[in-house]
C-alpha positions in Angstrom: -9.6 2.7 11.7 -12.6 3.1 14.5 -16.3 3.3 14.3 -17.3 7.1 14.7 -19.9 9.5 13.3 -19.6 12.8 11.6 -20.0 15.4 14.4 -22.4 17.2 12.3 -24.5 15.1 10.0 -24.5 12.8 13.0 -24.1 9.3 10.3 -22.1 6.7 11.1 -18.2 6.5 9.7 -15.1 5.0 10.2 -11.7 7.3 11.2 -8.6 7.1 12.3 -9.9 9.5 15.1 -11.3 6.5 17.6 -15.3 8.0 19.8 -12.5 8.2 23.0 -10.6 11.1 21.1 -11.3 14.6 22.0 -11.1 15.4 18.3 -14.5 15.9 16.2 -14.8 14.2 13.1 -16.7 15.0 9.6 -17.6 12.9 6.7 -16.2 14.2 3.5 -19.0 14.8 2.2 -19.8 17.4 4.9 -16.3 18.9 4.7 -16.3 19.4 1.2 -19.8 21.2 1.1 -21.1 24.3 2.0 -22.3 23.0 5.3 -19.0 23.3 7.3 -17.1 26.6 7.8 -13.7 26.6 10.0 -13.9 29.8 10.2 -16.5 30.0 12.6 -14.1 28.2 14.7 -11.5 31.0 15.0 -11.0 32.7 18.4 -8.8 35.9 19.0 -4.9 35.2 20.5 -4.4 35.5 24.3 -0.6 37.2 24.3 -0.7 35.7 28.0 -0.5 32.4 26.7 1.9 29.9 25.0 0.9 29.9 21.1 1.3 26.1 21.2 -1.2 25.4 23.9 -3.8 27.6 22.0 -2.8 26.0 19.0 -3.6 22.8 20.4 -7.1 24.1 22.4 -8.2 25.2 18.6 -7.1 21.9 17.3 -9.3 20.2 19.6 -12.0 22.5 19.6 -13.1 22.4 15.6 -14.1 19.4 13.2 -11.4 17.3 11.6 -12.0 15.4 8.3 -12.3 11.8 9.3 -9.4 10.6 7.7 -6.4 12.0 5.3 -8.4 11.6 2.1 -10.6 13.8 -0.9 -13.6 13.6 -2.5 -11.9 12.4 -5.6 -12.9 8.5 -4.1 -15.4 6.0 -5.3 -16.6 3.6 -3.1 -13.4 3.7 -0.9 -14.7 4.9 2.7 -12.2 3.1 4.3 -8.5 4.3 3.4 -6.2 7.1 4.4 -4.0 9.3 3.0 -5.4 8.7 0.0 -7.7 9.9 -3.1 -8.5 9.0 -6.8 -9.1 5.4 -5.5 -12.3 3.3 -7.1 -13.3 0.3 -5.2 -10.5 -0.2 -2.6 -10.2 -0.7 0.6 -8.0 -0.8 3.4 -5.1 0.9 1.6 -3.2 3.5 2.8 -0.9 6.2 1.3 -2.4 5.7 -1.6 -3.8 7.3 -5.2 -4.7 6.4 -8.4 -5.6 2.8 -7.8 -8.7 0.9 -8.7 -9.8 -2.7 -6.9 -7.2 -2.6 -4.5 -7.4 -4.5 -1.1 -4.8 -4.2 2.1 -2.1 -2.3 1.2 0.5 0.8 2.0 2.2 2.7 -0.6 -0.3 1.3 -3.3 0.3 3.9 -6.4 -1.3 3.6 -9.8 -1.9 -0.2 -9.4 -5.3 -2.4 -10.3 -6.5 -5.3 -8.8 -3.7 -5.8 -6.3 -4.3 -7.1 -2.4 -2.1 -7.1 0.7 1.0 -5.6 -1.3 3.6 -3.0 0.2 4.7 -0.5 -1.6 3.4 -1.3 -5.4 3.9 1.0 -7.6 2.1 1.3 -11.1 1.0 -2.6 -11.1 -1.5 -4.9 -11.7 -2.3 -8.1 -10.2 0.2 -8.6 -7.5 -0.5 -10.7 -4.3 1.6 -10.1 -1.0 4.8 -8.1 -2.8 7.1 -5.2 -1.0 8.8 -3.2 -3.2 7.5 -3.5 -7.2 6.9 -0.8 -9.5 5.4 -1.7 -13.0 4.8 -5.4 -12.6 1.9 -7.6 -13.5 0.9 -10.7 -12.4 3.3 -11.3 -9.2 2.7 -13.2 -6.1 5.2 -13.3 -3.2 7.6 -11.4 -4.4 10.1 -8.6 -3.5 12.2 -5.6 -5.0 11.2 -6.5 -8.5 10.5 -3.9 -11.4 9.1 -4.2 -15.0 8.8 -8.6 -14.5 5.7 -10.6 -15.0 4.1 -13.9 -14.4 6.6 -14.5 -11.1 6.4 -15.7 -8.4 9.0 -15.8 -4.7 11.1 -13.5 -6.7 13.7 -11.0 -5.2 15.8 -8.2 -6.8 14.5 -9.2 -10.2 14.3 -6.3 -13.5 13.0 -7.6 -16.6 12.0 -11.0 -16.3 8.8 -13.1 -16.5 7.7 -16.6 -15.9 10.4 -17.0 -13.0 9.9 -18.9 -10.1 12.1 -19.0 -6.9 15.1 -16.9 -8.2 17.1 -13.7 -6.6 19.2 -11.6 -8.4 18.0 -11.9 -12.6 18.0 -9.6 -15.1 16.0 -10.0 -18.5 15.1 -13.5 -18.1 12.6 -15.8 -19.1 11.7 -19.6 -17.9 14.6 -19.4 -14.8 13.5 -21.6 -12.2 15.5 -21.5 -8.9 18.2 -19.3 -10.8 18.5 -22.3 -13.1 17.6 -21.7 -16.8 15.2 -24.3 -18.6 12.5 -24.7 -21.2 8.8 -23.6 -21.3 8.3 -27.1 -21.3 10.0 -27.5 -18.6 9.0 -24.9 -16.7 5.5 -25.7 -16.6 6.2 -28.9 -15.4 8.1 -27.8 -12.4 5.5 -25.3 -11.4 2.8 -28.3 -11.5 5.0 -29.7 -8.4 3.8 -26.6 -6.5 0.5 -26.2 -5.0 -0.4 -22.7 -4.0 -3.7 -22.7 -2.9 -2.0 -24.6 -0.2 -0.9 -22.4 3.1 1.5 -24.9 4.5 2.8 -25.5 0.7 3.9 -21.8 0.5 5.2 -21.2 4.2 7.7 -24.5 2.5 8.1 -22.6 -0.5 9.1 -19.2 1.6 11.9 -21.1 3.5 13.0 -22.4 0.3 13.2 -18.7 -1.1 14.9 -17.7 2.3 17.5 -20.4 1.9 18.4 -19.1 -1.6 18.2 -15.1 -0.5 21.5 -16.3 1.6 23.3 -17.7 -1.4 23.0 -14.6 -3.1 24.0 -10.6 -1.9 21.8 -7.6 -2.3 21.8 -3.6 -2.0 21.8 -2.5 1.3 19.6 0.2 0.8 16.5 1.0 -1.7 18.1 4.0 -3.5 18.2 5.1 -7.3 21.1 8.1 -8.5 21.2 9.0 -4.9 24.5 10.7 -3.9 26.0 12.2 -0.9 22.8 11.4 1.5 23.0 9.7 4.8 
């Protein structure tokens, strides 16, 4: 994202489209009015020329909305490819998300930051891969689990802590299973507000990932496709 201003309202924005590109920019609020018409652009066809270098001339030659998005957002100026946002920022490929921070592939999620690919969550902190999950921090490829955290290929589990590879579990705590009781008190043993604490707890999670096998690609019912 680069500073810029609308080529016709003259205000001050931020696109994808840096000052140095040849390409105009307008705000969405100018693109979606009245106010701009591309027709006005239009030019008749040389039959002397290539059709992809006039393409190209016309391209550069009319106003481009400053990034991929609608004007279905609210108080989201900086994302792409994205609309139906509320109060987010920095997300891209996006839609339907509300208070969401840093993130690509962000669907349907609330009050999730620096996530990749999060799909119809809530409350997840630095996770790739998790559709329908609340409350998960540092985790990966998990679905419908809660309350987790440096969790990997998990589907129906909550309150797990540094495990790969569980289904419908509760209380599992380095793939080991133990009380609530328990449980608590191991977590206590783990500060992370700490930055050097969870860089130790990631190597931990890395040393585990090797014990245990996982799908070599990220595909559901998907036949004869290469």
């Amino acid at each position: 994202m680069y500073a810029n201003e609308c080529f016709i309202s003259k205000k001050a924005l931020i696109s994808v489209f840096p000052k140095t590109d040849e390409r105009k920019v307008i705000s969405p609020q100018v693109f979606f009015s009245d106010d701009y018409n591309p027709l006005k652009y239009g030019r008749k066809i040389d039959w002397n020329r290539s059709i992809f270098a006039q393409i190209h001339d016309l391209e550069r030659s009319m106003p481009h909305l400053y990034a991929a998005t609608s004007s279905n957002n609210e108080n989201s100026d900086y994302v792409h490819r994205a609309d139906y946002l509320k109060n987010c920022y920095l997300i891209f490929h996006a839609n339907y998300d509300e208070d969401c921070y840093y993130g690509y592939g962000i669907k349907k999620s609330k009050n999730c930051m620096d996530n990749h690919y999060c799909h119809e969550s809530n409350f997840c902190f630095e996770c790739i891969d998790v559709k329908k999950c609340n409350n998960m921090n540092w985790c990966q490829n998990c679905e419908n689990c809660a309350s987790c955290s440096f969790c990997r290929d998990c589907v129906g589990c909550h309150d797990c802590f540094l495990s790969t590879g569980l289904r419908n579990k509760t209380h599992y705590f380095m793939n080991e299973a133990c009380t609530s009781e328990e449980y608590s008190l191991k977590l206590k043993k783990f500060n992370m507000g700490s930055y050097s604490h969870v860089q130790k707890t990631k190597q931990l999670l890395g040393a585990l990932e090797q014990k245990n096998s996982f799908k070599n690609l990220n595909t559901i019912s998907t036949d004869n496709s290469f």
